[in-house]
C-alpha positions as CSV (number, residue, x, y, z in Angstrom):
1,X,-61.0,-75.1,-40.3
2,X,-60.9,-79.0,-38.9
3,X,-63.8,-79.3,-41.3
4,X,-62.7,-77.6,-44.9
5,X,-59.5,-79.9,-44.4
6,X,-60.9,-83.0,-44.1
7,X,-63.5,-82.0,-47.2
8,X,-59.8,-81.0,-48.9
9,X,-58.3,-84.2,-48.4
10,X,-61.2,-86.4,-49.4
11,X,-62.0,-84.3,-52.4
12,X,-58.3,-84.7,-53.6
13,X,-58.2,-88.6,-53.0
14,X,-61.2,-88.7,-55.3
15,X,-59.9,-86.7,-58.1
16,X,-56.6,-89.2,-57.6
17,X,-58.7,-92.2,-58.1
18,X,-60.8,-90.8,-60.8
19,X,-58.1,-89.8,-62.7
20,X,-56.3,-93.5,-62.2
21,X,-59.8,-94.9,-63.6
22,X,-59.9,-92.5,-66.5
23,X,-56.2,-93.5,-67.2
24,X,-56.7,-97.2,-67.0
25,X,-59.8,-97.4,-69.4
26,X,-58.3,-95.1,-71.7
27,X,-55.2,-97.8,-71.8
28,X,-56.7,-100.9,-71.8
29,X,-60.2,-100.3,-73.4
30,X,-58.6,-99.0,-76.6
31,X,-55.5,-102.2,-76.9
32,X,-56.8,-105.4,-78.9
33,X,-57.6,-108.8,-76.9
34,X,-56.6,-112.1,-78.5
35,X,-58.0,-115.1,-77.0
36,X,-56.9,-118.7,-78.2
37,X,-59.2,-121.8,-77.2
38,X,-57.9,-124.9,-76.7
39,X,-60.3,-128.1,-76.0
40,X,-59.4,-131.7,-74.5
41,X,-61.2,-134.9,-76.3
42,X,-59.0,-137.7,-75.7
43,X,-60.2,-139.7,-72.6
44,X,-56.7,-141.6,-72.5
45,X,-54.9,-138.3,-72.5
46,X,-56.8,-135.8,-70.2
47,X,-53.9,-133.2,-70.0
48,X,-53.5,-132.8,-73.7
49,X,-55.2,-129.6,-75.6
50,X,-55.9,-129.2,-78.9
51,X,-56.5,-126.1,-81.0
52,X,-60.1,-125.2,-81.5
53,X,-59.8,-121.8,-82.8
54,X,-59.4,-117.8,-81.6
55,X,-61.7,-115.2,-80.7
56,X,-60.4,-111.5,-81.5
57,X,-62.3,-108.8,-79.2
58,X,-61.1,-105.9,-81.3
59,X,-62.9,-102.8,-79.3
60,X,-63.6,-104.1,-75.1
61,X,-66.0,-101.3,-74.9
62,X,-68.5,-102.0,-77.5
63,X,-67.9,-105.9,-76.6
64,X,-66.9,-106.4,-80.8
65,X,-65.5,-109.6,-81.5
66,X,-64.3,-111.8,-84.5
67,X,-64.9,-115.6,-84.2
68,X,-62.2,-118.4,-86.3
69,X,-62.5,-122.2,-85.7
70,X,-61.3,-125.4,-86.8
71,X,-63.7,-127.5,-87.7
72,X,-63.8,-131.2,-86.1
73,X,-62.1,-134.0,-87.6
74,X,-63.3,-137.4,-88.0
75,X,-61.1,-138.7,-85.4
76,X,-62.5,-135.7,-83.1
77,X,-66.0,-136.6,-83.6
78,X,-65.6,-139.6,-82.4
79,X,-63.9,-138.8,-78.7
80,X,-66.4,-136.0,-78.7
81,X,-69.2,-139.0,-79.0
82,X,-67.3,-140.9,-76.2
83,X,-66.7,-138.2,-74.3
84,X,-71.3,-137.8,-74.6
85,X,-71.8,-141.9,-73.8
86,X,-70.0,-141.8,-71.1
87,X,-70.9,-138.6,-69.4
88,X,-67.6,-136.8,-69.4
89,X,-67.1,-133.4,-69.1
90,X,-66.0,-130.9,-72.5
91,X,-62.9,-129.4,-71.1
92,X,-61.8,-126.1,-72.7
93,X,-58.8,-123.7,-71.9
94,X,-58.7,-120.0,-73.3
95,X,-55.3,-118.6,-74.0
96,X,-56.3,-114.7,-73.0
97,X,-53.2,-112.6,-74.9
98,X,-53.2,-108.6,-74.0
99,X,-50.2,-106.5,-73.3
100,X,-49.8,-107.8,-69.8
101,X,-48.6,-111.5,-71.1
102,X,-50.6,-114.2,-71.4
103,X,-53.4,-115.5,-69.2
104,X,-55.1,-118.9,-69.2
105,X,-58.7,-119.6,-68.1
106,X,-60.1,-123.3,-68.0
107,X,-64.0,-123.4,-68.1
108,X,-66.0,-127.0,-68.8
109,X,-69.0,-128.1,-69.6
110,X,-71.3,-131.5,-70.5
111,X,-70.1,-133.5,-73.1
112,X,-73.5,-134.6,-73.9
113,X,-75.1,-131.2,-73.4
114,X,-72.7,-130.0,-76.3
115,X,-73.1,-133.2,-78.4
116,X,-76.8,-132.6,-77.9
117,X,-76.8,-129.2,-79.0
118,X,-75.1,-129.9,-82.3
119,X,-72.0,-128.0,-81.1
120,X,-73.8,-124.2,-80.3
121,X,-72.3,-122.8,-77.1
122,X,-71.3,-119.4,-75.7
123,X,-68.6,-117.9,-74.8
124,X,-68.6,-115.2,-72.0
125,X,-65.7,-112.8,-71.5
126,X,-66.0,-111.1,-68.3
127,X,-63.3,-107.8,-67.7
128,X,-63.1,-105.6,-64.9
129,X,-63.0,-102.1,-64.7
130,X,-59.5,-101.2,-66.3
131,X,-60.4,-103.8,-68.9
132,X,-58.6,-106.8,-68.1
133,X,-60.3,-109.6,-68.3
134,X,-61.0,-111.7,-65.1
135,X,-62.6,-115.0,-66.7
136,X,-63.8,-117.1,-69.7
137,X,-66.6,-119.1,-68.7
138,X,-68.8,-121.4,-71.4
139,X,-72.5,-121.9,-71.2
140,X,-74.5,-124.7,-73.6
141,X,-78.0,-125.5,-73.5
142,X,-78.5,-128.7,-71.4
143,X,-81.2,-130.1,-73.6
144,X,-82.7,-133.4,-72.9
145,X,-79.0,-135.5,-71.9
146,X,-80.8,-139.2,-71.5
147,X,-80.4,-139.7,-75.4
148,X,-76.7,-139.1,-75.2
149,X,-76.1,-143.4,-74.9
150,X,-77.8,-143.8,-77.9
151,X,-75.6,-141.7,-80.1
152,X,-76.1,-142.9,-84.1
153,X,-73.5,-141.8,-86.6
154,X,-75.8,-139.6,-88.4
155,X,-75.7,-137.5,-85.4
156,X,-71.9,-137.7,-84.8
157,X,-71.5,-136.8,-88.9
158,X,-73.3,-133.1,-87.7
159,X,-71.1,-132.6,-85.7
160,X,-68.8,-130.4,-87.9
161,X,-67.8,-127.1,-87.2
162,X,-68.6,-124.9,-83.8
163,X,-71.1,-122.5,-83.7
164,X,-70.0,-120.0,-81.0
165,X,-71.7,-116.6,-79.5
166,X,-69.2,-114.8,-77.8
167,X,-70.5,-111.5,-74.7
168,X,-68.4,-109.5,-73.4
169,X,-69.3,-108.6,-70.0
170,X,-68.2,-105.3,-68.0
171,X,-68.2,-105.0,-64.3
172,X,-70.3,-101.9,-62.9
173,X,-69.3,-99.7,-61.2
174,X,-70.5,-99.0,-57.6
175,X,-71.9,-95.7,-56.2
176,X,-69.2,-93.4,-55.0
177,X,-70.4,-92.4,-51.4
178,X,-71.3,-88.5,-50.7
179,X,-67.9,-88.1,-48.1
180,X,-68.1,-84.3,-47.8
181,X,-71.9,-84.4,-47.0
182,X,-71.3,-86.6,-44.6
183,X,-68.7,-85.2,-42.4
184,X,-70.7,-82.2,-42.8
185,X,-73.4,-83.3,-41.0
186,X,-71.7,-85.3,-38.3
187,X,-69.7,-81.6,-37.6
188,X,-73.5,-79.7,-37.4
189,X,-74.5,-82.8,-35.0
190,X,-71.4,-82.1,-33.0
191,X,-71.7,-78.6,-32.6
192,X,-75.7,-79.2,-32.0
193,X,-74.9,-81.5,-28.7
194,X,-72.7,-78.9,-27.8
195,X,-74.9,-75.5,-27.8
196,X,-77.5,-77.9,-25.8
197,X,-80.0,-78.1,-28.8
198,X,-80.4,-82.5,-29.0
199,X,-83.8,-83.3,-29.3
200,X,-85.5,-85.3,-26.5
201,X,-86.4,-88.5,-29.2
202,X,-88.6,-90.4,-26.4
203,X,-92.5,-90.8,-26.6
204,X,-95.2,-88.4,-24.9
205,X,-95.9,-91.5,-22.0
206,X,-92.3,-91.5,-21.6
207,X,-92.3,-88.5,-21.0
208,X,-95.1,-86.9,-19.0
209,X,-97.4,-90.1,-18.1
210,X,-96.5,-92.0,-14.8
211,X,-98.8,-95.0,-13.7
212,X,-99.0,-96.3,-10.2
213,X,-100.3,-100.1,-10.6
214,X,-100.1,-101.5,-7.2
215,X,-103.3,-101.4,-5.8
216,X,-105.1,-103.0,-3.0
217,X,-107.3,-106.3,-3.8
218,X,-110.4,-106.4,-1.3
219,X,-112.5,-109.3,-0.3
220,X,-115.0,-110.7,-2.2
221,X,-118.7,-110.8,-1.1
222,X,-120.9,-108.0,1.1
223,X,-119.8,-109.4,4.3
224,X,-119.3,-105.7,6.2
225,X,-116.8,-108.0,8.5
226,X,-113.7,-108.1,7.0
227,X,-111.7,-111.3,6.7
228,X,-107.9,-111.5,8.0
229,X,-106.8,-113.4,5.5
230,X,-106.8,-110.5,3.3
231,X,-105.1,-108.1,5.3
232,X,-102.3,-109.8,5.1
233,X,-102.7,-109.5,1.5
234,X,-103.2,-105.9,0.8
235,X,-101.3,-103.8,-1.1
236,X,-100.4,-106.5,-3.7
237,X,-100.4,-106.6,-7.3
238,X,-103.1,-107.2,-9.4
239,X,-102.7,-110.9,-11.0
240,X,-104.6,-112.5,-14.3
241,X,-105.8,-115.1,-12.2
242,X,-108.2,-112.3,-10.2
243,X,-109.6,-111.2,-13.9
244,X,-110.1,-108.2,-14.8
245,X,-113.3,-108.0,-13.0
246,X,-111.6,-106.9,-9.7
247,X,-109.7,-104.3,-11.6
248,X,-112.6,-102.7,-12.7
249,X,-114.5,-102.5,-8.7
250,X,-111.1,-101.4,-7.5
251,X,-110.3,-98.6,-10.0
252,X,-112.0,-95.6,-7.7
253,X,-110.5,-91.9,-9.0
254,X,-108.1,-90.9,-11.7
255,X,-106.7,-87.1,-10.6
256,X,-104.4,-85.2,-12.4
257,X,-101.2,-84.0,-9.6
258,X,-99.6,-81.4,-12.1
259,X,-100.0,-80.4,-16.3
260,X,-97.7,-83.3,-17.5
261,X,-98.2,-86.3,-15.1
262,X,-100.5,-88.5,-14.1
263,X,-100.9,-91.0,-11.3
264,X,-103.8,-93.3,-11.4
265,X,-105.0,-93.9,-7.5
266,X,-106.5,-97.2,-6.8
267,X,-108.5,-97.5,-3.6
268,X,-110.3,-101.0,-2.4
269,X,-114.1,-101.2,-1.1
270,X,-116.5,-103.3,0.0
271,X,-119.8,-104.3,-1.5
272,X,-122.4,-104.4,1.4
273,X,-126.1,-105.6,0.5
């Protein structure tokens, strides 16, 4: 019973959200989005914006937009070719207008970058997933930016109208995690550990393999007299320093004391000629 209620509840949160998503894209992906860019020029005047022109995303599902802009006067031109020689940064402000109010989004990019480019940029309109959108960024095309001090008139006079691409981005949605599986098999688990059934996860030497490694290190040689200064030294353990050699004239019997364990019994001799 402990178990269908807590697959009850979860279940019925999910619906609950589900339906709020459903709601929300239904709302928002079917109203219009107006966005209005403004761009700064004027190095003497850094806070003022001027009206570059207005991107309509009519449908936010299929990411279908309709691009307006002014095109650059004379007297724009040239702070835009200032802004280039001196390495400034293009500054633009989007004006985001939806039914919440408006929202405003300030993005920037090089001045010479742009210049460079002959005024191509893109737009990217990034929403989340009840279709309001979360930022306006722009992107131009670097190019090669060390020509930018050495702008002629000729290519100030192309600089006429923008030539924007504008994406509209959606954010994905993540994997809804399997609850009621879960809690499912954390209840069988449970019940398992209480019947007795858990399984015994160690390995087979774990197990049933137990190794006796102390052993006793005889004197070297075929002297049948033994030296006391190795009696005082038996029953140690076997170091790397003896080699593996000793291990080998030391290792006597191997017998098998039940089915399952082992013990390895190490007994010391001497070599006599």
């Amino acid at each position: 019973m402990n178990l269908l209620m807590k697959i009850t509840f979860f279940t019925s949160v999910w619906l609950a959200c589900t339906i709020n998503y459903v709601k929300a894209n239904s709302l928002e992906y079917d109203g219009w989005l107006n966005i209005a860019l403004f761009h700064a020029l004027d190095i003497d005047e850094p806070s003022k914006f001027t009206l570059r022109g207005n991107v309509t995303v009519t449908n936010r599902n299929t990411g279908l937009v309709s691009v307006a802009q002014e095109p650059l006067s004379l007297q724009d031109r040239n702070k835009l070719k200032r802004l280039a020689q001196e390495n400034r940064l293009y500054r633009l402000e989007a004006h985001v207008t939806d039914s919440d109010g408006v929202t405003k989004f300030l993005t920037s990019s090089k001045a010479c970058a742009l210049a460079k480019s002959q005024l191509t940029d893109v737009l990217w309109v990034s929403l989340d997933h009840s279709g309001t959108v979360t930022a306006v960024t722009q992107s131009v095309n670097n190019g090669n930016m060390d020509e930018c001090r050495d702008l002629s008139n000729t290519d100030v006079d192309v600089l006429d109208e923008f030539n924007t691409d504008v994406y509209v981005k959606h954010t994905e949605s993540a994997p809804i995690p399997d609850t009621a599986s879960f809690i499912q098999k954390m209840e069988r688990e449970r019940e398992a550990r209480e019947r007795g059934e858990t399984k015994d996860n160690r390995s087979f030497f774990a197990k049933y393999v137990r190794l006796n490694t102390s052993l006793d290190v005889p004197r070297a040689g075929c002297d049948s007299t033994p030296d006391l200064r190795y009696q005082s030294r038996s029953r140690t353990t076997l170091t790397w320093e003896r080699g593996f050699s000793n291990f080998f004239l030391n290792l006597c019997c191997i017998s098998v004391t039940t089915k399952y364990k082992t013990s390895i019994h190490m007994r010391s001799h001497y070599l006599c000629a």
